[in-house]
N, C-alpha and C positions, 0 to 999 in steps of 0.2 A: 658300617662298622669301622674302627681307628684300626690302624696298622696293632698297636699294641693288644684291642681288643679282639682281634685276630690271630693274633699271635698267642694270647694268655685262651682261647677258646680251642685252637687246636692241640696244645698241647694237653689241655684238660679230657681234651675227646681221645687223644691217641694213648695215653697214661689209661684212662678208660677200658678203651680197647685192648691194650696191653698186658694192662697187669690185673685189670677189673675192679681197679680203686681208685676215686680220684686223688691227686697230688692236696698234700698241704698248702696252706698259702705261704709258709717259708720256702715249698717247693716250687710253688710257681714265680715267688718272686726271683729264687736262684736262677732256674732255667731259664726265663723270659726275659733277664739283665736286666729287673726292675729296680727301679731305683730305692724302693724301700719296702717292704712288709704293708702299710698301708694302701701303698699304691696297687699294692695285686688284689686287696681287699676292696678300692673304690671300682676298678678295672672289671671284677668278678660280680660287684653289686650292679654295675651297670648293665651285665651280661645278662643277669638276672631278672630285671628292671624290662630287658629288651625281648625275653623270653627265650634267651637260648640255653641257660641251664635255672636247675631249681638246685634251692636246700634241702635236704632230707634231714632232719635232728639235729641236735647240736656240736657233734664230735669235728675231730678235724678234719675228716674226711670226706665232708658230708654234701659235695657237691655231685649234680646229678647232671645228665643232658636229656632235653624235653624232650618227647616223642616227635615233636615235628622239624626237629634238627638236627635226627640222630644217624 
């Protein structure tokens, strides 16, 4: 895993745990000092891609953490 997709996976796990929503991807691009709205989007697909979260629906809220990374 990239330092950044590190970085964009704990924050999605602790917003999780936190507030019991995942962050937007405007929010994870603010918090994670990403360089654009896309890049928290390739970051997040890759994450995805790796098995460490899924989508659930379409809203913006809609990310999840896999049972075997939680």
């Amino acid at each position: 895993m990239t330092p950044h997709q590190m970085e964009v996976y704990e924050y999605v796990r602790s917003m999780i745990g936190e507030e019991g929503i995942s962050p937007t991807y405007n929010e994870i691009h603010t918090m994670c000092d990403l360089s654009s709205v896309s890049q928290a989007y390739k970051i997040v697909d890759s994450l995805i891609k790796k098995g460490y979260l899924m989508k659930e629906g379409h809203g913006s809220r809609q990310l999840l953490l896999t049972v075997e990374h939680e």
